[in-house]
HTML snippet that shows the backbone in 3Dmol.js (N, CA, C, O; Angstrom):
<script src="https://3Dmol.org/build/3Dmol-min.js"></script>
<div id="view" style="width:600px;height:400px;position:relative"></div>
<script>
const pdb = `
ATOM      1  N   UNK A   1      32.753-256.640-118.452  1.00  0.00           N
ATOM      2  CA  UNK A   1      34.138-256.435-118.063  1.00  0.00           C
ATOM      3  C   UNK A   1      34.867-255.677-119.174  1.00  0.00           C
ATOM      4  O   UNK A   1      34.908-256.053-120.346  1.00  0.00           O
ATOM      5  N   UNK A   2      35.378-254.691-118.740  1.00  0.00           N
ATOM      6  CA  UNK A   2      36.252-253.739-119.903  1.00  0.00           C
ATOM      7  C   UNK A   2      37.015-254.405-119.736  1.00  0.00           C
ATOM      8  O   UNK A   2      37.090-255.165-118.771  1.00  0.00           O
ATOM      9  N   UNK A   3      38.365-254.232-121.285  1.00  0.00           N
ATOM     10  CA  UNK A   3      39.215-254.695-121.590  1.00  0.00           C
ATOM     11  C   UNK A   3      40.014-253.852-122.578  1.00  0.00           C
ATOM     12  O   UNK A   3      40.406-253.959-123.740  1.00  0.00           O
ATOM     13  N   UNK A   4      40.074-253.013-121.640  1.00  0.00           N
ATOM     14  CA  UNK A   4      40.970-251.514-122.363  1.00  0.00           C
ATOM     15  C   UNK A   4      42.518-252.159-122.711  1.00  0.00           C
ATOM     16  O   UNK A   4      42.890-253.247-122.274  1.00  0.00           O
ATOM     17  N   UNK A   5      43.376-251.236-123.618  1.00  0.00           N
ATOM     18  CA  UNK A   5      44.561-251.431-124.081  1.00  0.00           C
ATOM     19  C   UNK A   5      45.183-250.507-124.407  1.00  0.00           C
ATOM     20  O   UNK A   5      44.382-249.716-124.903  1.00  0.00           O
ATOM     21  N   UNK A   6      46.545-249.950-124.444  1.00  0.00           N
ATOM     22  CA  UNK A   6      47.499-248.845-124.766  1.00  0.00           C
ATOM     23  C   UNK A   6      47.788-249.250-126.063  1.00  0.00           C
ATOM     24  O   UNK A   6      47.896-250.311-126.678  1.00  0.00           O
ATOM     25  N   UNK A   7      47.910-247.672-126.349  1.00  0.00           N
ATOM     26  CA  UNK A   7      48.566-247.444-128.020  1.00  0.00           C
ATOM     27  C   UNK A   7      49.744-246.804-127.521  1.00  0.00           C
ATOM     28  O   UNK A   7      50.114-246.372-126.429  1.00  0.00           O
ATOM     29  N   UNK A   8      50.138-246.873-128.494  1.00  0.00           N
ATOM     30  CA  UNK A   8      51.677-246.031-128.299  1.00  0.00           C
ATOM     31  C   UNK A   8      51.714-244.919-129.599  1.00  0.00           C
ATOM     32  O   UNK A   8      51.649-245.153-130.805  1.00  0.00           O
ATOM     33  N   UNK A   9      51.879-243.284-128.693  1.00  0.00           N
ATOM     34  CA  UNK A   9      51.953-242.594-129.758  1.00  0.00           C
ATOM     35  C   UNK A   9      53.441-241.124-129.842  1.00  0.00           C
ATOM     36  O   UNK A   9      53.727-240.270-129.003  1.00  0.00           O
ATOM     37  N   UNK A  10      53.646-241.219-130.299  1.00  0.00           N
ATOM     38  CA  UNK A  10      54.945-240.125-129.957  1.00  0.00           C
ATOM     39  C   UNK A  10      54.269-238.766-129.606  1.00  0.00           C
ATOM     40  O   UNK A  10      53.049-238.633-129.699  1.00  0.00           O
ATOM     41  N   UNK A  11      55.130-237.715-129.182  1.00  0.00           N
ATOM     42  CA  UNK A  11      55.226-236.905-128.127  1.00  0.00           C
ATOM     43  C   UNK A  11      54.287-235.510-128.974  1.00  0.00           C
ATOM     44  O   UNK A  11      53.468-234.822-128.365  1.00  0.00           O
ATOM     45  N   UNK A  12      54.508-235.386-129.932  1.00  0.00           N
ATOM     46  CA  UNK A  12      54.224-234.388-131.181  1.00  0.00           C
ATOM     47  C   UNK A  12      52.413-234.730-131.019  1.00  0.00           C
ATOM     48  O   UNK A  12      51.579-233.873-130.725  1.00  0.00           O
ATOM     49  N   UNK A  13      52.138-236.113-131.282  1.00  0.00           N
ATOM     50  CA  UNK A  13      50.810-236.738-131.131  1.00  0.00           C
ATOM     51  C   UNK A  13      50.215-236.417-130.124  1.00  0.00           C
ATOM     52  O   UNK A  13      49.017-236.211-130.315  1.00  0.00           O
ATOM     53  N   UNK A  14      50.639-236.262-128.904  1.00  0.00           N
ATOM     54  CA  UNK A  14      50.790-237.007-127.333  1.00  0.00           C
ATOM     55  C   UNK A  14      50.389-235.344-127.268  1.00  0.00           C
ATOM     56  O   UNK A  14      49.274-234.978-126.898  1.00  0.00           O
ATOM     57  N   UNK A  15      51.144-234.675-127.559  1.00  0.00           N
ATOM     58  CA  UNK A  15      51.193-232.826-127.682  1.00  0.00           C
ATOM     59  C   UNK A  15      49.365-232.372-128.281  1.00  0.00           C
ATOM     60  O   UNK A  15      48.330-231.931-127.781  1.00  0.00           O
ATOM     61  N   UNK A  16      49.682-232.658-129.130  1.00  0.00           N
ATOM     62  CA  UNK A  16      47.980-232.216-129.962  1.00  0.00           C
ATOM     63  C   UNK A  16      46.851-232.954-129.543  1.00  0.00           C
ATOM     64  O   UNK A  16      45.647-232.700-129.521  1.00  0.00           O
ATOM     65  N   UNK A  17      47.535-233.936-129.214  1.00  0.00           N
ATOM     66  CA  UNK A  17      45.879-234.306-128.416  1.00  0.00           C
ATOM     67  C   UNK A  17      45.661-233.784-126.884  1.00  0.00           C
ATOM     68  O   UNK A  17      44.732-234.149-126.163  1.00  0.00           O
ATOM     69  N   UNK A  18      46.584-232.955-126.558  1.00  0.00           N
ATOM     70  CA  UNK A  18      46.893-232.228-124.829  1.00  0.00           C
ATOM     71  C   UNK A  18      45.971-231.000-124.958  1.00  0.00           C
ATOM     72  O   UNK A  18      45.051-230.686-124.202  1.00  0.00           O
ATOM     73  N   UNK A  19      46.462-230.276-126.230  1.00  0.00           N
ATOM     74  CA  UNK A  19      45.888-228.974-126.517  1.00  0.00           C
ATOM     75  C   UNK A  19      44.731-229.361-126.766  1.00  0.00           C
ATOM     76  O   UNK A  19      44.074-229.169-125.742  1.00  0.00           O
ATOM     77  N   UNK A  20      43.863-229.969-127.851  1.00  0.00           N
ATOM     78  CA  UNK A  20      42.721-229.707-128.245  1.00  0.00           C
ATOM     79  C   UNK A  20      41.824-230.834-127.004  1.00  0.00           C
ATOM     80  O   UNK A  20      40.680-231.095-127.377  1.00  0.00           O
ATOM     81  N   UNK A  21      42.065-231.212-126.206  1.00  0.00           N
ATOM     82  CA  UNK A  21      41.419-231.576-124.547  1.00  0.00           C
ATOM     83  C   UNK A  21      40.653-230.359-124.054  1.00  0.00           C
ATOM     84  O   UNK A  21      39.479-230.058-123.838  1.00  0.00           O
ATOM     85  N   UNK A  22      42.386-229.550-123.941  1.00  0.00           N
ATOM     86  CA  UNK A  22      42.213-228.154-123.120  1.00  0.00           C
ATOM     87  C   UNK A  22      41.535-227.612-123.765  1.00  0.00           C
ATOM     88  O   UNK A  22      40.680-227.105-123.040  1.00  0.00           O
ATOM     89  N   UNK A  23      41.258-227.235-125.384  1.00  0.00           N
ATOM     90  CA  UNK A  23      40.565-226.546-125.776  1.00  0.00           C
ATOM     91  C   UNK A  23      38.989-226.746-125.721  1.00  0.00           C
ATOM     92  O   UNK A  23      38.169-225.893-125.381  1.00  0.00           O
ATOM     93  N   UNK A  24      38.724-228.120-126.147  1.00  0.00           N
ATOM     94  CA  UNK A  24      37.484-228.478-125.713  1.00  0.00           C
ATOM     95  C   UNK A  24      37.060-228.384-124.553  1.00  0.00           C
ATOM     96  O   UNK A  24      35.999-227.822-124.281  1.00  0.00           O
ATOM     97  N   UNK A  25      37.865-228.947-123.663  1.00  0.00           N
ATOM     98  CA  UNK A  25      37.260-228.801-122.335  1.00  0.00           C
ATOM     99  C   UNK A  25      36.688-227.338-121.771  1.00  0.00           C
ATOM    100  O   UNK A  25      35.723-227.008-121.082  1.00  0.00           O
ATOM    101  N   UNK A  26      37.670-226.711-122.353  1.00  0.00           N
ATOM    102  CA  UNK A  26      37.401-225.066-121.845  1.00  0.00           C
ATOM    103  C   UNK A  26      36.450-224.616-123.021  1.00  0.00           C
ATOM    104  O   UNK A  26      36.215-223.493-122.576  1.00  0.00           O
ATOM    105  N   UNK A  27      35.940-224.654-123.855  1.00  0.00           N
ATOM    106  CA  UNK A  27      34.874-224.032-124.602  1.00  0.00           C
ATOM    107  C   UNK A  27      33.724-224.893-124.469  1.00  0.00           C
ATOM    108  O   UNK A  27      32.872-224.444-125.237  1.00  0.00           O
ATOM    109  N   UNK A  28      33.196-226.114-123.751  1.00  0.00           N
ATOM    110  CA  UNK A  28      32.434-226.791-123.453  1.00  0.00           C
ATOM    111  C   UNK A  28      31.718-226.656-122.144  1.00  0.00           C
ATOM    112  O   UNK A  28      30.533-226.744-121.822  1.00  0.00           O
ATOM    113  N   UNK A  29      33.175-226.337-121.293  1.00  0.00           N
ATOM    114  CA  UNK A  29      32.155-226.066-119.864  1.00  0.00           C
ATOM    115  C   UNK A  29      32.870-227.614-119.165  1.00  0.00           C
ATOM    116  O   UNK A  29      33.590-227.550-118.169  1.00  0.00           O
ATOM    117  N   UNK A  30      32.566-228.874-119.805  1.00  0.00           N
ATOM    118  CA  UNK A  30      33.283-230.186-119.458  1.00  0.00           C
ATOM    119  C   UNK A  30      34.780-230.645-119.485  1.00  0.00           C
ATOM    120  O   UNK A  30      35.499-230.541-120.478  1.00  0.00           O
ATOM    121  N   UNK A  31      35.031-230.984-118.698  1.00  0.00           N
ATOM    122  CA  UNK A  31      36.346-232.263-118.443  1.00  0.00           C
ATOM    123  C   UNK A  31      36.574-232.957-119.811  1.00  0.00           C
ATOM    124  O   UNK A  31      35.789-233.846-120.140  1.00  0.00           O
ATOM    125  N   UNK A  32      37.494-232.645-120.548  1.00  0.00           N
ATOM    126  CA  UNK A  32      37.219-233.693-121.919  1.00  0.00           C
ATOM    127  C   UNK A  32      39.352-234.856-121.624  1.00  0.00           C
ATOM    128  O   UNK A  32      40.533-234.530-121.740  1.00  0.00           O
ATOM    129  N   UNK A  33      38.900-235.618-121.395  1.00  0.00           N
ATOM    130  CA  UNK A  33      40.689-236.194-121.853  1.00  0.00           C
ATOM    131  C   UNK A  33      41.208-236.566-123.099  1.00  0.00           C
ATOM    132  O   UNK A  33      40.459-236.794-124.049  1.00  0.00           O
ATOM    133  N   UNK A  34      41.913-236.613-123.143  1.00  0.00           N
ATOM    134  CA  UNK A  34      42.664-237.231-124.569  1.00  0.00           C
ATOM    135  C   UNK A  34      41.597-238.272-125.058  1.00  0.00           C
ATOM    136  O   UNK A  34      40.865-238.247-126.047  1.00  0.00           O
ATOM    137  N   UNK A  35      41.813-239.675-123.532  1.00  0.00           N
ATOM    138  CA  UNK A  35      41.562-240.276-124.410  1.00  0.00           C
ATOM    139  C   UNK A  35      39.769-240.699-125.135  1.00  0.00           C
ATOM    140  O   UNK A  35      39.502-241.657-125.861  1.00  0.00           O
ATOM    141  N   UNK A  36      38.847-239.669-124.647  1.00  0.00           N
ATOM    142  CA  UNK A  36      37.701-239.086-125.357  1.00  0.00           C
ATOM    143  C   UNK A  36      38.125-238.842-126.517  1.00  0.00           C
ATOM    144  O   UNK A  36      37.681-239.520-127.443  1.00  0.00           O
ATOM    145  N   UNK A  37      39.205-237.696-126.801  1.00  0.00           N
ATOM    146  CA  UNK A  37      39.141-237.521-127.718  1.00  0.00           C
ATOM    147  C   UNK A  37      39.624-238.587-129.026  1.00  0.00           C
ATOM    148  O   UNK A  37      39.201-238.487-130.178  1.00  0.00           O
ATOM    149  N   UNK A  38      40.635-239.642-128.524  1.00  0.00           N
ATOM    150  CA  UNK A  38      41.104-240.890-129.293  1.00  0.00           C
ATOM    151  C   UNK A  38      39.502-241.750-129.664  1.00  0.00           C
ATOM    152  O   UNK A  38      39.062-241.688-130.811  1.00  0.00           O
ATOM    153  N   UNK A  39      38.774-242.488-128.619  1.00  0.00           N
ATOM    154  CA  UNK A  39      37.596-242.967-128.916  1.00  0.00           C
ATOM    155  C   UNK A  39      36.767-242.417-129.815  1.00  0.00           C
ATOM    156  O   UNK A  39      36.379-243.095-130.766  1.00  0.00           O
ATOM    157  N   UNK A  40      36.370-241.107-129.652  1.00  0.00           N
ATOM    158  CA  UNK A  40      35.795-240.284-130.642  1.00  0.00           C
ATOM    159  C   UNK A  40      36.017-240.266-131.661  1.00  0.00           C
ATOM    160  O   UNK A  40      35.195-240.537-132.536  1.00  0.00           O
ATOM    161  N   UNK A  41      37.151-239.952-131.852  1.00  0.00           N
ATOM    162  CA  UNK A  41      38.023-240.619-133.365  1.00  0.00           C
ATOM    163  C   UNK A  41      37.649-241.976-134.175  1.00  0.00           C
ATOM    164  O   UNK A  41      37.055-242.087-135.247  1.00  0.00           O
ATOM    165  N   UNK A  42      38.357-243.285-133.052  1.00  0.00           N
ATOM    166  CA  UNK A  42      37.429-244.415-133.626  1.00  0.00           C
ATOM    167  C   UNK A  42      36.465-244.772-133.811  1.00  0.00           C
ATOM    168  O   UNK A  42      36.262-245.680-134.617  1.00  0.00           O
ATOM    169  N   UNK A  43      35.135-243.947-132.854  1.00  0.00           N
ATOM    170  CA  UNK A  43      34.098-244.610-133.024  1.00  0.00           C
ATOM    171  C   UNK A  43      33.523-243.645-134.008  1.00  0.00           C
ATOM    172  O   UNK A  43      32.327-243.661-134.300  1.00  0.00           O
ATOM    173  N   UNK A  44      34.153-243.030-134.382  1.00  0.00           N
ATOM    174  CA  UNK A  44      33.365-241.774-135.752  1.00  0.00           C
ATOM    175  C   UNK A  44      33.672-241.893-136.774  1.00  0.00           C
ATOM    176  O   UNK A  44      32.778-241.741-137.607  1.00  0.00           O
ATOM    177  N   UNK A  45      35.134-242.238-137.301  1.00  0.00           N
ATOM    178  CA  UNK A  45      35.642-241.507-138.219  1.00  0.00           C
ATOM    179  C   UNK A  45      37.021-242.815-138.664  1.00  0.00           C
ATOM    180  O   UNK A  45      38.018-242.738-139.381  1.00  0.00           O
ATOM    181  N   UNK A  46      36.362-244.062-137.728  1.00  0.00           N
ATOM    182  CA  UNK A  46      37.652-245.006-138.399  1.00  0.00           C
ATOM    183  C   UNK A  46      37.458-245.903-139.789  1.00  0.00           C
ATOM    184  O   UNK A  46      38.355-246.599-140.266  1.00  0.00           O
ATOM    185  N   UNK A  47      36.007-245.746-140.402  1.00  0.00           N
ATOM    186  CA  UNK A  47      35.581-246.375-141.789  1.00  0.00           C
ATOM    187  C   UNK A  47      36.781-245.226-142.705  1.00  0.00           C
ATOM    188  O   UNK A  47      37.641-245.596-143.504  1.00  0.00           O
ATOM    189  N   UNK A  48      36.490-243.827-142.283  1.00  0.00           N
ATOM    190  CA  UNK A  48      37.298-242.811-143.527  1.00  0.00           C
ATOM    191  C   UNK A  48      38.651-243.011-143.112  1.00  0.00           C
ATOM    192  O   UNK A  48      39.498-242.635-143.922  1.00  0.00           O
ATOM    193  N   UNK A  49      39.120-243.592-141.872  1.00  0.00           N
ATOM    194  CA  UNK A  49      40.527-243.339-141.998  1.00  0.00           C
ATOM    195  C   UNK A  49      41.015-244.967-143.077  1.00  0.00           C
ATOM    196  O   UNK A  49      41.845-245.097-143.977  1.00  0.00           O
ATOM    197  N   UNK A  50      40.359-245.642-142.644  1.00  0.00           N
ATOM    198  CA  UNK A  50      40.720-246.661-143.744  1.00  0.00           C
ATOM    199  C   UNK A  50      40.735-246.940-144.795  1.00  0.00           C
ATOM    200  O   UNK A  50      41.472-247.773-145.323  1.00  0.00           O
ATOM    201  N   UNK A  51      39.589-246.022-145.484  1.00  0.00           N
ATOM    202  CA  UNK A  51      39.175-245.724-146.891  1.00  0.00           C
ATOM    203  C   UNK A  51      40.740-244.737-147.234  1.00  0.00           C
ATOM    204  O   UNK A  51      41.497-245.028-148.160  1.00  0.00           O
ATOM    205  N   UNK A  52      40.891-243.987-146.618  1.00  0.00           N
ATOM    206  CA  UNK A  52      42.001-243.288-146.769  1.00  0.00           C
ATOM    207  C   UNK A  52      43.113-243.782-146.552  1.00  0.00           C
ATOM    208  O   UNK A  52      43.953-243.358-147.345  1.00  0.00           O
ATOM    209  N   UNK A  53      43.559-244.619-145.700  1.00  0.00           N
ATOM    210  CA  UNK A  53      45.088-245.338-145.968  1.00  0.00           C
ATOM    211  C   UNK A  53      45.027-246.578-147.335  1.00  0.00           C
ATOM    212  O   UNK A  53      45.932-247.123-147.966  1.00  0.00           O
ATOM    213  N   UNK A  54      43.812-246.670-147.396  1.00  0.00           N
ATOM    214  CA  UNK A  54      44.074-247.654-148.720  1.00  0.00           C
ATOM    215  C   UNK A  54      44.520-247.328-149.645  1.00  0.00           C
ATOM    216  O   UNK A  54      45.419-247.791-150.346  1.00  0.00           O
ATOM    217  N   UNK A  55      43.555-246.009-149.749  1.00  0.00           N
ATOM    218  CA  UNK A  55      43.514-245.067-151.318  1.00  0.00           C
ATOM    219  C   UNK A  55      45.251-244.530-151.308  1.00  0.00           C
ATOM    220  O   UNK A  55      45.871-244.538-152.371  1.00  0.00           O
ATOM    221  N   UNK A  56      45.883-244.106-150.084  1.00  0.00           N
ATOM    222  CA  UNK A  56      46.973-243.676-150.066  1.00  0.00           C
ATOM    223  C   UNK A  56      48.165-245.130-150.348  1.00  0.00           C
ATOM    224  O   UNK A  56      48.915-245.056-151.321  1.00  0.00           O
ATOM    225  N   UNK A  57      48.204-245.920-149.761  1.00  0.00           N
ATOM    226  CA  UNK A  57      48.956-247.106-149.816  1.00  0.00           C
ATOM    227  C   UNK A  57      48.414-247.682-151.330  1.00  0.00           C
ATOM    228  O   UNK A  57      49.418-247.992-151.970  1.00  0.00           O
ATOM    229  N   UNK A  58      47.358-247.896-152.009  1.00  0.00           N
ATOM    230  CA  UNK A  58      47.108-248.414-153.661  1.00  0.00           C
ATOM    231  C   UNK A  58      48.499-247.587-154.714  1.00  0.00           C
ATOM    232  O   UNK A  58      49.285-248.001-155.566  1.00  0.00           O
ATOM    233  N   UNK A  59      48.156-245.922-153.907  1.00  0.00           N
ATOM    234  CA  UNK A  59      48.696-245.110-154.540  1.00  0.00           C
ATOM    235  C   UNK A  59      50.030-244.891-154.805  1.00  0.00           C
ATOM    236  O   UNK A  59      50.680-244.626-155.816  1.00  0.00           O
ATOM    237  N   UNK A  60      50.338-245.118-153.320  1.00  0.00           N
ATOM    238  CA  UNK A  60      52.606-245.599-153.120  1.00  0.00           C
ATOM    239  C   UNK A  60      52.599-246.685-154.296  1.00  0.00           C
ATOM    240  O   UNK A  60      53.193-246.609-155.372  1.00  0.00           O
ATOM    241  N   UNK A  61      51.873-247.596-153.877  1.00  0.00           N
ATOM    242  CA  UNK A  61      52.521-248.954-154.355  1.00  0.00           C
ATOM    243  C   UNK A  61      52.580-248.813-155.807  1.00  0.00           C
ATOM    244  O   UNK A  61      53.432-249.520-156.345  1.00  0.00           O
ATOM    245  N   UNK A  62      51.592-247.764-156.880  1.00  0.00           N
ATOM    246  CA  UNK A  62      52.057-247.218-158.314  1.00  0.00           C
ATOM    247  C   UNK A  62      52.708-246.496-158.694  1.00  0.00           C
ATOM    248  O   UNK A  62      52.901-246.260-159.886  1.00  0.00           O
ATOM    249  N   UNK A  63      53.524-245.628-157.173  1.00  0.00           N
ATOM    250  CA  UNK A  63      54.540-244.984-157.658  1.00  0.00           C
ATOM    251  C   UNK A  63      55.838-245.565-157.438  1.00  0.00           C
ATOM    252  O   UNK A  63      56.823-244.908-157.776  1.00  0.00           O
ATOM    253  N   UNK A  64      55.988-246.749-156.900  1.00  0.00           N
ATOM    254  CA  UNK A  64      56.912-247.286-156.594  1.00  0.00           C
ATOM    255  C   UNK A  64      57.355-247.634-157.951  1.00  0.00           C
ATOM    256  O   UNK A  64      58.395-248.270-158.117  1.00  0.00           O
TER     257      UNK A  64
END
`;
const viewer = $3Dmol.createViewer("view");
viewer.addModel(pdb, "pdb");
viewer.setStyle({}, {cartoon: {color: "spectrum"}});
viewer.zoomTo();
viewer.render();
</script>
């Protein structure tokens, strides 16, 4: 049983992930949606985004 859930992302976000769909989709030959491209994201690339908000948030918190 899936047990999908909404994110909430503003319009600018909502925008760039519209275009690079269309772009993929059309240089692939395939149907690609957003939210492929959101999953793809997490299931690839969410160890570096965390490594990276840490390193960035360690970093505020010494310039504070």
């Amino acid at each position: 049983m899936r047990k999908d859930t909404s994110v909430r992302i503003n319009a600018q976000r909502r925008n760039k992930l519209e275009i690079l769909a269309i772009e993929i989709s059309h240089k692939s030959g395939k149907l690609i949606k957003m939210s492929d491209i959101v999953n793809h994201l997490l299931d690839n690339y969410l160890n570096e985004a965390k490594q990276d908000l840490i390193y960035k948030e360690k970093n505020n918190k010494d310039n504070d």
